[in-house]
ROSE-4610 file (N, C-alpha, C; in Angstrom, 1 decimal, always signed):
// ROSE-4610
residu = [X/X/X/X/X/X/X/X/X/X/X/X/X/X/X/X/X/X/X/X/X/X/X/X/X/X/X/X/X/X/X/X/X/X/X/X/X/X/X/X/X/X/X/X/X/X/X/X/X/X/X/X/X/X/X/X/X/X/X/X/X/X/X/X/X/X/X/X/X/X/X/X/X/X/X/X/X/X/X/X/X/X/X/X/X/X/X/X/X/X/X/X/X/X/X/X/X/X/X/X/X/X/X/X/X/X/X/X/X/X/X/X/X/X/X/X/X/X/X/X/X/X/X/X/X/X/X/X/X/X/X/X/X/X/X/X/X/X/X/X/X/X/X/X/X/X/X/X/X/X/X/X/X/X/X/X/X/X/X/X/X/X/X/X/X/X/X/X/X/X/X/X/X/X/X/X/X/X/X/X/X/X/X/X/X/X/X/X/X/X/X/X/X/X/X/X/X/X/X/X/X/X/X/X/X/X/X/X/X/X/X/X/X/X/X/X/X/X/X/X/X/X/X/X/X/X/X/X/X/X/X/X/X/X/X/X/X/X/X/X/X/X/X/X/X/X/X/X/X/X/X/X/X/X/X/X/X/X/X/X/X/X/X/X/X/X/X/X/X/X/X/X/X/X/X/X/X/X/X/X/X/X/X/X/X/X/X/X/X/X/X/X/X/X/X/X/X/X/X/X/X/X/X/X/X/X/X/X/X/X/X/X/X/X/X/X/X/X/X/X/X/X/X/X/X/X/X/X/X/X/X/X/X/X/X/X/X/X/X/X/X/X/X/X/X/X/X/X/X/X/X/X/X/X/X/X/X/X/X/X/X/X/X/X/X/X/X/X/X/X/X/X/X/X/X/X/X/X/X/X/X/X/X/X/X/X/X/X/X/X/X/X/X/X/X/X/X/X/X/X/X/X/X/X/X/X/X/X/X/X/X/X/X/X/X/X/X/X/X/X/X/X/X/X/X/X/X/X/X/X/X/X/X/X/X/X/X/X/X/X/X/X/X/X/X/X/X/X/X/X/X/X/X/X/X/X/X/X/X/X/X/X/X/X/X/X/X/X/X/X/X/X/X/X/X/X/X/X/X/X/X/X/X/X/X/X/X/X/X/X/X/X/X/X/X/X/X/X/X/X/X/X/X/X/X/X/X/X/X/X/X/X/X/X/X/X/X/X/X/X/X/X/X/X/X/X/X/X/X/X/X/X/X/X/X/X/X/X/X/X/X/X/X/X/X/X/X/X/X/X/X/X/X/X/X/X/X/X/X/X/X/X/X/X/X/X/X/X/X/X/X/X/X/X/X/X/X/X/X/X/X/X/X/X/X/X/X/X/X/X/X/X/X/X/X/X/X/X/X/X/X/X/X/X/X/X/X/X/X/X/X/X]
num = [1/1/1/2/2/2/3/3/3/4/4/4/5/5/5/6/6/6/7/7/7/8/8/8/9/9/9/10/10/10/11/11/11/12/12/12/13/13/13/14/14/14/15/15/15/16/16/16/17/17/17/18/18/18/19/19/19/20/20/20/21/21/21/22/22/22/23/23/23/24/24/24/25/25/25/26/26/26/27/27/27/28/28/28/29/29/29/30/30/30/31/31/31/32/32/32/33/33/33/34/34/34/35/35/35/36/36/36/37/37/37/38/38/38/39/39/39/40/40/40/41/41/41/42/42/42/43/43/43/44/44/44/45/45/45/46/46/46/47/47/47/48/48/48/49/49/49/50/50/50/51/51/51/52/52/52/53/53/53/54/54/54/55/55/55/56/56/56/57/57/57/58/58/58/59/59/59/60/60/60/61/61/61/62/62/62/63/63/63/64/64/64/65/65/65/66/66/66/67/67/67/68/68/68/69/69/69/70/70/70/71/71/71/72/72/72/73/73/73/74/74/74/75/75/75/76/76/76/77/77/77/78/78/78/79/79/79/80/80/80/81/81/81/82/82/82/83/83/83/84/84/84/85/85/85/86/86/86/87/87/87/88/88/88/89/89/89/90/90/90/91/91/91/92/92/92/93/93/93/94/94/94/95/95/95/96/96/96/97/97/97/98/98/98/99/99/99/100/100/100/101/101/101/102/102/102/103/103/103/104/104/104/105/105/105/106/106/106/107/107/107/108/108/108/109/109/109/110/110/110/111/111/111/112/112/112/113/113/113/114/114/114/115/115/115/116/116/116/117/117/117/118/118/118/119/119/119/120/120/120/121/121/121/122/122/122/123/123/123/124/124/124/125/125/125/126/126/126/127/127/127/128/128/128/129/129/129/130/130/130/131/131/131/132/132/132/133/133/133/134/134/134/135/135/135/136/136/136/137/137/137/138/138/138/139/139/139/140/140/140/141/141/141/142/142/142/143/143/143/144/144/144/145/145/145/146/146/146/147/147/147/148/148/148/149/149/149/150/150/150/151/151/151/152/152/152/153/153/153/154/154/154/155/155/155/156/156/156/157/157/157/158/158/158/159/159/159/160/160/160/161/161/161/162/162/162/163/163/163/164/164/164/165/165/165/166/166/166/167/167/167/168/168/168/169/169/169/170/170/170/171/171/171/172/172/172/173/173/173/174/174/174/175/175/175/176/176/176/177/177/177/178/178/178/179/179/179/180/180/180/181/181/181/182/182/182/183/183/183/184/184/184/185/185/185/186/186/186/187/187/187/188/188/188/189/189/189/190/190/190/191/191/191/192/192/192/193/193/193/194/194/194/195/195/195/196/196/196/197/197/197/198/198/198/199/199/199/200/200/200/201/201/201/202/202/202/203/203/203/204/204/204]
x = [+5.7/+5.5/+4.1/+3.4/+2.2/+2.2/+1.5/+1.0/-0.1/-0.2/-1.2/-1.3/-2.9/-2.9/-3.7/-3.5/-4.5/-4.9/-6.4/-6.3/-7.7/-7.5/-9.0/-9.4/-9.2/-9.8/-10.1/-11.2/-11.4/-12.2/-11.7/-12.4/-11.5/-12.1/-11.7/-10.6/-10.4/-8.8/-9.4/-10.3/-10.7/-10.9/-10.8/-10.5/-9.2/-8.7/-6.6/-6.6/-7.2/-6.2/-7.0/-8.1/-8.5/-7.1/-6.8/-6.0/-4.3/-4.0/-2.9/-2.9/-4.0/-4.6/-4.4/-4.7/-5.1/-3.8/-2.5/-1.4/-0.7/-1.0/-0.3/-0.3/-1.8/-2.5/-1.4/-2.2/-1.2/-0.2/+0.8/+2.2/+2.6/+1.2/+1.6/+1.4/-0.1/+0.0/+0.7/+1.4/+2.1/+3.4/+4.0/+5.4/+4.9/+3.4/+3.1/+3.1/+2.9/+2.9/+4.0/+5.1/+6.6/+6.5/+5.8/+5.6/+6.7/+7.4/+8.0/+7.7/+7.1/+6.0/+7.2/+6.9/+7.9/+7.1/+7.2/+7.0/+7.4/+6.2/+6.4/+6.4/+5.2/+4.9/+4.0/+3.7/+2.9/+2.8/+1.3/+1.1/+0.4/+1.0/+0.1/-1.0/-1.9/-2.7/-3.3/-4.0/-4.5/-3.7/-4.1/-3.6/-2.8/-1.6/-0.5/-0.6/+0.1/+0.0/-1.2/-1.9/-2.5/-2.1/-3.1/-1.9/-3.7/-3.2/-4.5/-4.0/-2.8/-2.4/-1.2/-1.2/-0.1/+0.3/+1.1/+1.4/+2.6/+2.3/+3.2/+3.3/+4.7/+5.2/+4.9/+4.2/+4.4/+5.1/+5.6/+7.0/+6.4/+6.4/+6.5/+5.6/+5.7/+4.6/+3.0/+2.2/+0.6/+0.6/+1.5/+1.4/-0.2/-0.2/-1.5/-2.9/-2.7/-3.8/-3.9/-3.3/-2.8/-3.5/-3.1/-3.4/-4.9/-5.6/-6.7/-7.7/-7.2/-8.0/-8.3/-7.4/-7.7/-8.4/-8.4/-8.6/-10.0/-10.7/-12.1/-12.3/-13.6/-13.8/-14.1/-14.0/-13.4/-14.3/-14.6/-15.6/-14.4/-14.6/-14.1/-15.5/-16.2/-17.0/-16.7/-16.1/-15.8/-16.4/-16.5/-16.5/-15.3/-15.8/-14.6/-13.2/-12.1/-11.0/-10.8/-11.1/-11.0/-12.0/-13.1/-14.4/-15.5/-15.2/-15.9/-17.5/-18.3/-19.5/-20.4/-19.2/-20.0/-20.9/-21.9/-22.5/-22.1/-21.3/-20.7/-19.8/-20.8/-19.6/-18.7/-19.1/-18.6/-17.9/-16.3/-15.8/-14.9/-15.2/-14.5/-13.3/-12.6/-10.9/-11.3/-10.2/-10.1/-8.8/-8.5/-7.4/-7.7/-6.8/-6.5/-5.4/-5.3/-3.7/-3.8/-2.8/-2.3/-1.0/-0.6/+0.7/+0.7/+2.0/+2.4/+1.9/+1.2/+0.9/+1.7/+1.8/+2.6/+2.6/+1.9/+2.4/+3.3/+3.1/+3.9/+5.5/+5.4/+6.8/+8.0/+8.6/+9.6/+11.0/+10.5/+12.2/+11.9/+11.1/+11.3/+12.0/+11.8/+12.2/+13.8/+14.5/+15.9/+16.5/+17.1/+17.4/+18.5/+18.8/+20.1/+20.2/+21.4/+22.0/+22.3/+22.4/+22.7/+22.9/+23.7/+23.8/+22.7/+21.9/+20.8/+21.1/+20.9/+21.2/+20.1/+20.8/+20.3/+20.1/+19.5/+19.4/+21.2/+20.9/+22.5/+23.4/+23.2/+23.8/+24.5/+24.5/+25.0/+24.3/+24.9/+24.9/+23.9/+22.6/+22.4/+22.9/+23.5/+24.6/+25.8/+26.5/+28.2/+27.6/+26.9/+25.9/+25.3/+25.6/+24.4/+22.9/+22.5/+21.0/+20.1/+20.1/+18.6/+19.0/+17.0/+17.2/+16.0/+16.6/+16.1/+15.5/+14.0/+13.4/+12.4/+13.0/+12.1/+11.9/+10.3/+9.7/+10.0/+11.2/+11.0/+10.3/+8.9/+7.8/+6.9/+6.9/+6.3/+6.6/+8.1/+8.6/+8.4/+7.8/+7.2/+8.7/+8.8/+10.4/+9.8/+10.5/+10.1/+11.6/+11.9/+13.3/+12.4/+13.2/+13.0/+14.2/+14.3/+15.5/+15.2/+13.8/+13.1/+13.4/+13.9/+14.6/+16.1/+16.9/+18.0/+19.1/+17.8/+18.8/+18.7/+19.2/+19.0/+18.1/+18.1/+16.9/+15.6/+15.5/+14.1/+13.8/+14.7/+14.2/+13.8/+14.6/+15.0/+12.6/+13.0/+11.5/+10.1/+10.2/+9.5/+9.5/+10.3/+10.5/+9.8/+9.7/+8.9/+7.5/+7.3/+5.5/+5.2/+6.0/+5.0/+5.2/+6.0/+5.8/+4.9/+4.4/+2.9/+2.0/+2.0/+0.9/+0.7/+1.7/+1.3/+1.0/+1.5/+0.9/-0.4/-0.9/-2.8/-3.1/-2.9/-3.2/-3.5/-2.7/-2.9/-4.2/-4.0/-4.9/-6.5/-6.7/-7.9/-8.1/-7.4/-7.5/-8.2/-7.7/-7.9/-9.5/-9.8/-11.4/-10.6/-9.2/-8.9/-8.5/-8.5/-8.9/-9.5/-10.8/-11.8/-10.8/-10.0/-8.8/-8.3/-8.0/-7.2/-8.0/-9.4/-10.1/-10.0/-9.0/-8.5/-7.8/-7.3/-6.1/-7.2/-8.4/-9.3/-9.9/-10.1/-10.2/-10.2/-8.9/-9.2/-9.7/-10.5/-11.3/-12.8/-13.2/-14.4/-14.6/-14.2/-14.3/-16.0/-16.3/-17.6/-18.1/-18.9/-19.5/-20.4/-20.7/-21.4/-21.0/-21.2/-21.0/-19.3/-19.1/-17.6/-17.1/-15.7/-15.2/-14.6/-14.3/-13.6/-14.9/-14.7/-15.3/-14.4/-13.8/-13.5/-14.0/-14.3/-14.9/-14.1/-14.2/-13.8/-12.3/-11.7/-10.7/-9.6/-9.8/-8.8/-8.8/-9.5/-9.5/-9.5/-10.8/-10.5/-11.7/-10.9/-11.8/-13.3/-14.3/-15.4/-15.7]
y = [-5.5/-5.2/-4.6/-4.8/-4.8/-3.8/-2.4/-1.7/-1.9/-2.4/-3.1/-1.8/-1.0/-0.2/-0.9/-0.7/-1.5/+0.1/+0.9/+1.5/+1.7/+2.6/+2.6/+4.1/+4.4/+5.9/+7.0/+7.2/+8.1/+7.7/+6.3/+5.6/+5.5/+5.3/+5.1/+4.5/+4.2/+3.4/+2.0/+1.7/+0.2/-0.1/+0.5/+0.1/-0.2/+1.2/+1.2/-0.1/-0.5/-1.8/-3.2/-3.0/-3.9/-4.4/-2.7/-3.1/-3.5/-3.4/-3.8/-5.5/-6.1/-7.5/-7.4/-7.1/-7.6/-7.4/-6.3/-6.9/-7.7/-8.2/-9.5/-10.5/-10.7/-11.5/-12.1/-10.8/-10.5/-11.3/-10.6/-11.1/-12.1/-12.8/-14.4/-14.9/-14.5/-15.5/-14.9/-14.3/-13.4/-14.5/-14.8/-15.4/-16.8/-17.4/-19.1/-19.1/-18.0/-18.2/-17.4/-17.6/-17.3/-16.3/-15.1/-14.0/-12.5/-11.5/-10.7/-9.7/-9.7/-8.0/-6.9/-5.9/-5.0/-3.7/-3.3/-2.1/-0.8/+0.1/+1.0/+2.5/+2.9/+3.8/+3.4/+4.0/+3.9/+4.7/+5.0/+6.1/+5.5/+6.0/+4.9/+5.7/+4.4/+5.2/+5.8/+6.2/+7.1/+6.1/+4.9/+4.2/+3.2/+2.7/+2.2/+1.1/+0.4/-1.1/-0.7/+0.6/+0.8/+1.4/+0.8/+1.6/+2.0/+3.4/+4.2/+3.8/+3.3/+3.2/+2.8/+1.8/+0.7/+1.1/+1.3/+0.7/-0.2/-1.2/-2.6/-2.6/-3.1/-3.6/-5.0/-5.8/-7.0/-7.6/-8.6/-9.0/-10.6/-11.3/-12.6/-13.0/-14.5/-15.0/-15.1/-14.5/-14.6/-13.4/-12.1/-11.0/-10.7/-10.0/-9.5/-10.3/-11.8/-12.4/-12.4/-12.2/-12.5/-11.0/-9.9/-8.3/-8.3/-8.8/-8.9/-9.7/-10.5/-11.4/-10.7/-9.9/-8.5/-7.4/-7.0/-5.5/-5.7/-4.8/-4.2/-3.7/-3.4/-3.2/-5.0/-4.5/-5.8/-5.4/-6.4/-6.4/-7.0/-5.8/-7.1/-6.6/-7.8/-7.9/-8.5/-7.0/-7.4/-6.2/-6.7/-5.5/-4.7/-3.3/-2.2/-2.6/-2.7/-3.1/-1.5/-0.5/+0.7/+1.2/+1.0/+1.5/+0.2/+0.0/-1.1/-0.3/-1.4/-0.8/-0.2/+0.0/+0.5/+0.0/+0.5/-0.3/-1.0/-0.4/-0.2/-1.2/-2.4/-3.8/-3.9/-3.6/-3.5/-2.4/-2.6/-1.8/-2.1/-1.5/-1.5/-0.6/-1.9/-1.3/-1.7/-0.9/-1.4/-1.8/-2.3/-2.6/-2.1/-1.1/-1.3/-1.2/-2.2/-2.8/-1.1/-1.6/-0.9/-1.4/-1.4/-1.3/-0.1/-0.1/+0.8/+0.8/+1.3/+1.2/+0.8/+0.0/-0.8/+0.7/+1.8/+3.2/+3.8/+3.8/+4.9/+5.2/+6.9/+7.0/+7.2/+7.0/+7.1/+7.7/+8.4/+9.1/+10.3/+11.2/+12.0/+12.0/+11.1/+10.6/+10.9/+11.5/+11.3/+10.6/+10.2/+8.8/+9.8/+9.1/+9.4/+8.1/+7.6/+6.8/+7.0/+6.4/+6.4/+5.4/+5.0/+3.9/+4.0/+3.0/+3.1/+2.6/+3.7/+3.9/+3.2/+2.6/+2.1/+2.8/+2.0/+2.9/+3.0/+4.2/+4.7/+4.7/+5.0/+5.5/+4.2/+3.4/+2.0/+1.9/+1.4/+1.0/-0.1/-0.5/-1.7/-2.4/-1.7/-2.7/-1.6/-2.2/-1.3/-0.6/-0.8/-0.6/+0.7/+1.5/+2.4/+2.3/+1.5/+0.8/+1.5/+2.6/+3.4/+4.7/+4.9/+5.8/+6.6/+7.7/+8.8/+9.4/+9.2/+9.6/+10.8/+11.9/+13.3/+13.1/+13.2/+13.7/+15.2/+15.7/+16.5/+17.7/+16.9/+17.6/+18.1/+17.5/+18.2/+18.4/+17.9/+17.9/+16.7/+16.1/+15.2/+14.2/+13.9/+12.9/+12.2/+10.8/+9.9/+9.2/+8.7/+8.1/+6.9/+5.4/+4.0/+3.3/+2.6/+2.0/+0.2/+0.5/-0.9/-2.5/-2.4/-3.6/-3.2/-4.6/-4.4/-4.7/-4.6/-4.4/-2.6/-2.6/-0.9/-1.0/-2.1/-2.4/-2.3/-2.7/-3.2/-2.0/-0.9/+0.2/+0.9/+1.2/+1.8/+1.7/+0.2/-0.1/+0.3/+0.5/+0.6/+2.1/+2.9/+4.3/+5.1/+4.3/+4.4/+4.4/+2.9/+2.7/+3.6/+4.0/+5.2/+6.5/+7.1/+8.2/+8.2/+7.1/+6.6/+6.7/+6.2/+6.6/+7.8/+8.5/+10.4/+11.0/+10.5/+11.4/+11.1/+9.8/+9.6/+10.1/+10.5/+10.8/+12.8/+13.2/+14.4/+14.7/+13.6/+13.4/+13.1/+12.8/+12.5/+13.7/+14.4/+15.7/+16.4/+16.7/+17.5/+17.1/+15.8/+15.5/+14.9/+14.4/+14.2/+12.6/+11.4/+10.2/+9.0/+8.8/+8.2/+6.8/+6.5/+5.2/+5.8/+6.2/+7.1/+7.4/+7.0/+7.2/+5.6/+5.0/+4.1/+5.0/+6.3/+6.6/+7.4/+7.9/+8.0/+7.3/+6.1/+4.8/+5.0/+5.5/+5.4/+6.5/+7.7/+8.3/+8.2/+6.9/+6.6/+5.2/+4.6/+2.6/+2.8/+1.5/+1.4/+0.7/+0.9/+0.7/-0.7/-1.9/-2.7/-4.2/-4.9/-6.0/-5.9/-6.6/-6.8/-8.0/-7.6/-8.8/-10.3/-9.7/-10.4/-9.6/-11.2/-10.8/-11.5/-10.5/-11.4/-10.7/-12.0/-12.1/-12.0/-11.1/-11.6/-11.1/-10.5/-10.2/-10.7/-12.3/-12.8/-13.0/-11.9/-11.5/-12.9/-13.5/-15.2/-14.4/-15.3/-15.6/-16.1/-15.0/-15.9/-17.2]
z = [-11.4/-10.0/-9.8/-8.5/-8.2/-6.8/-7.1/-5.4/-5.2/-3.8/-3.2/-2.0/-1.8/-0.5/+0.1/+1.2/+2.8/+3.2/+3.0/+4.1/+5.0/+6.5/+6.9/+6.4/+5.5/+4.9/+6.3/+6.4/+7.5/+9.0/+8.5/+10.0/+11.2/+12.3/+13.4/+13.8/+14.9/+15.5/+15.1/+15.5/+15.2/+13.8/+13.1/+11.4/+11.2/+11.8/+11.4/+12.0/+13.3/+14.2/+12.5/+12.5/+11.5/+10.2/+9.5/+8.3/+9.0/+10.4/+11.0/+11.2/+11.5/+11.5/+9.6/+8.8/+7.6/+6.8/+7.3/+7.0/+7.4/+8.5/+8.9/+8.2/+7.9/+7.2/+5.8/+5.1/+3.8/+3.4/+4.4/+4.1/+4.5/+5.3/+5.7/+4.0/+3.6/+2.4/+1.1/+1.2/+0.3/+0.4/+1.5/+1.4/+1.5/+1.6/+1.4/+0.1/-0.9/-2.7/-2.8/-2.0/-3.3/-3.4/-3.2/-3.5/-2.2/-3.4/-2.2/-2.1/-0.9/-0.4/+0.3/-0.2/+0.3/+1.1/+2.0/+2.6/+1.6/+0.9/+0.3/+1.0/+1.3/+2.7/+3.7/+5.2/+5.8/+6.7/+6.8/+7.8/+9.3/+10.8/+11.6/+12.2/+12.4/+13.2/+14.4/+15.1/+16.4/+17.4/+17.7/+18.7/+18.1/+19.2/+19.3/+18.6/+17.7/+16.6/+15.8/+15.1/+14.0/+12.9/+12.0/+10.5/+9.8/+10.0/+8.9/+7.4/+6.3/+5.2/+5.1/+4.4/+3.9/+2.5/+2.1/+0.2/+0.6/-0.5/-0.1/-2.2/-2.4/-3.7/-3.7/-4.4/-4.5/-5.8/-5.7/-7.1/-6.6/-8.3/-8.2/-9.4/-9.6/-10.3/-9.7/-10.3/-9.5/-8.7/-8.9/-8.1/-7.8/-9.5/-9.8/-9.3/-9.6/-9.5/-7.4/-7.0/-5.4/-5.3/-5.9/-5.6/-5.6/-6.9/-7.1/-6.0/-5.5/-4.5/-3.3/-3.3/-1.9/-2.3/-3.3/-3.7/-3.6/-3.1/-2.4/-1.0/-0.7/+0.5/+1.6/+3.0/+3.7/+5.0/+5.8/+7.1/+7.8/+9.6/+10.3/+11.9/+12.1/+12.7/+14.5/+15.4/+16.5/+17.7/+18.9/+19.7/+19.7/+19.9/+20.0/+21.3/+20.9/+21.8/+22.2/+22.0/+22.8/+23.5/+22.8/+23.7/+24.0/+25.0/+25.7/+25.8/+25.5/+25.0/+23.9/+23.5/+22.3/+21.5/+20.7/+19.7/+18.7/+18.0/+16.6/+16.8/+15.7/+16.0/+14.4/+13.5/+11.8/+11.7/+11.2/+10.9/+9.9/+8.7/+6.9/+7.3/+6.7/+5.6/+3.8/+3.3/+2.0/+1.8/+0.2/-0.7/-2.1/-3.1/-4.0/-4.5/-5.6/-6.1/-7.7/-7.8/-9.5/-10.3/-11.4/-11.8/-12.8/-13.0/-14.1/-15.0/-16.0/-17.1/-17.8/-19.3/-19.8/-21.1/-21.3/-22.1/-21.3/-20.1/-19.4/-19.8/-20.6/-20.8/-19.2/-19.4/-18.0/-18.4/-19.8/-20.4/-19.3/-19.0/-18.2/-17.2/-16.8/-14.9/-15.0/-14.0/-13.9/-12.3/-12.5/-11.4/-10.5/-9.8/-8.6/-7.7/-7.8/-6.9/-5.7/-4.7/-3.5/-2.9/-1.4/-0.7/+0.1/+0.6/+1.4/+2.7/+3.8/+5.1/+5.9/+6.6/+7.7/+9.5/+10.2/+11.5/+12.1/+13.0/+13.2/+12.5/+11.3/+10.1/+9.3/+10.1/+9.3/+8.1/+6.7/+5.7/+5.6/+4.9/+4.3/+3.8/+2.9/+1.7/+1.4/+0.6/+0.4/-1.2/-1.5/-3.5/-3.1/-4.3/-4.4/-4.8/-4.1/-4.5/-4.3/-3.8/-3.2/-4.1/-4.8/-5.5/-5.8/-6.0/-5.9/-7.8/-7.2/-9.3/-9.2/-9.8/-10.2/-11.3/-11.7/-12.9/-13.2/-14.2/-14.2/-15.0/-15.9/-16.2/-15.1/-14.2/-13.0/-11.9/-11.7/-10.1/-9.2/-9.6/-8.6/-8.1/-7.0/-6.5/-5.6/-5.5/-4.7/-4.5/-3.4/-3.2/-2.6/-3.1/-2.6/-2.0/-1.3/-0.6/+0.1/-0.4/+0.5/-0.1/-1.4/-2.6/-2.2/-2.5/-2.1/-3.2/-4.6/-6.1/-6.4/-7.4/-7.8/-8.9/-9.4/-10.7/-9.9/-9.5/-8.1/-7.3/-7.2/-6.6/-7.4/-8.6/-9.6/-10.4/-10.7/-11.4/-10.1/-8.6/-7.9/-8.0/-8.0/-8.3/-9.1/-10.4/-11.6/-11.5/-10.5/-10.3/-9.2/-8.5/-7.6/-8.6/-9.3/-10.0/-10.9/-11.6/-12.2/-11.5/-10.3/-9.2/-9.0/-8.3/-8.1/-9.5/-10.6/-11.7/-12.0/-11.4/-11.5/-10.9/-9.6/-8.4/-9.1/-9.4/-10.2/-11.1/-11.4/-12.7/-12.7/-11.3/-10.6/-10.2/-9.1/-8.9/-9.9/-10.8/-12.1/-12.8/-12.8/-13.0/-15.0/-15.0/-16.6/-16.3/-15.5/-15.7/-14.6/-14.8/-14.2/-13.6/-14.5/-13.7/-12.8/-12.7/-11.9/-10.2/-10.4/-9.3/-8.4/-8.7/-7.3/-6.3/-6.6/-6.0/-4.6/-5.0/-4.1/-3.4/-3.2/-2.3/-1.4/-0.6/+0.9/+1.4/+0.5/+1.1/+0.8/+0.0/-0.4/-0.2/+0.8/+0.5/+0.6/+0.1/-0.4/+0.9/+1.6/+3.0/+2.4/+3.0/+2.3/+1.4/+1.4/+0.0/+0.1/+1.5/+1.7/+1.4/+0.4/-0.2/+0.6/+1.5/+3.1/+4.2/+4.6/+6.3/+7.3/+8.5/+9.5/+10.7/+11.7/+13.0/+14.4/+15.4/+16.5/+16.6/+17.9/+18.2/+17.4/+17.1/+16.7/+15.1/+14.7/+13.4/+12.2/+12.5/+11.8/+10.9/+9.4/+8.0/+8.4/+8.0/+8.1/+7.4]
């Protein structure tokens, strides 16, 4: 399993609307290669249909190689749809993917089952498929519910508790890999991997 982040770090509404265009994108060619993208977190952004940060799970054959063909910094070259006039026609998102490390111990982690709820309290499924995993060497908990196996939550559970323990770990200045997890407050301005043009957000 593959996490893939889309974000606009500390840019403007017209970046978030950018990485909102670039998940569409995504998951169009995500489900043309057989591939199943899952909504992990997201935060939205300043104005209505923007997403300041995506994490998406991707699962399939050619995950990685599919994660990799996005991961960098990205152009999308339009006038501002909020401020008419403006100068400022280039506005960067990024992407970085990760997986689990193939050391990562996961004897610490302790699981918890649950049925995963839906809106108005309705049930997704009759299974206790959604679950809840604390590291408890350091506390850290994350509950998933977005896979609709318990193995698939269960293994997604795992790779974000791998993530926040890098994410720690960068903090601390103790692993330089670990400095993807700072991305979206550093995308590299310049020598963008993707360019797209124009309202209608087309591949250059």
């Amino acid at each position: 399993m593959i996490l893939l982040q889309l974000s606009a770090a500390q840019g403007p509404a017209e970046c978030c609307l950018a990485v909102a265009h670039a998940l569409e994108m995504l998951l169009a060619e995500a489900r043309g290669r057989g591939l199943n993208a899952a909504h992990v977190e997201q935060e939205d952004g300043p104005e209505r249909g923007t997403i300041r940060s995506v994490l998406l799970s991707l699962d399939g054959e050619g995950a990685g190689l599919f994660a990799e063909g996005w991961t960098g910094s990205h152009l999308w070259v339009s006038p501002s749809p909020y401020r008419p006039g403006h100068k400022r026609k280039n506005w960067y998102f990024g992407a970085q993917c990760f997986e689990t490390p193939p050391s990562f111990d996961a004897s610490g982690i302790r699981f918890e089952f649950t049925r995963a709820s839906g809106p108005g309290g309705q049930h997704v499924n009759t299974t206790a498929s959604a679950v809840r995993a604390v590291d408890e060497a350091t506390g850290i908990a994350v509950k998933v519910s977005t896979e609709r196996s318990q193995h698939a939550n269960r293994k997604l559970a795992v790779a974000l508790i791998a993530a926040k323990l890098a994410e720690l770990e960068a903090e601390a200045g103790q692993s330089a890999r670990a400095d993807r997890w700072r991305h979206h407050l550093e995308i590299e301005r310049g020598n963008p991997k993707r360019v797209f043009r124009g309202p209608e957000f087309r591949p250059a």
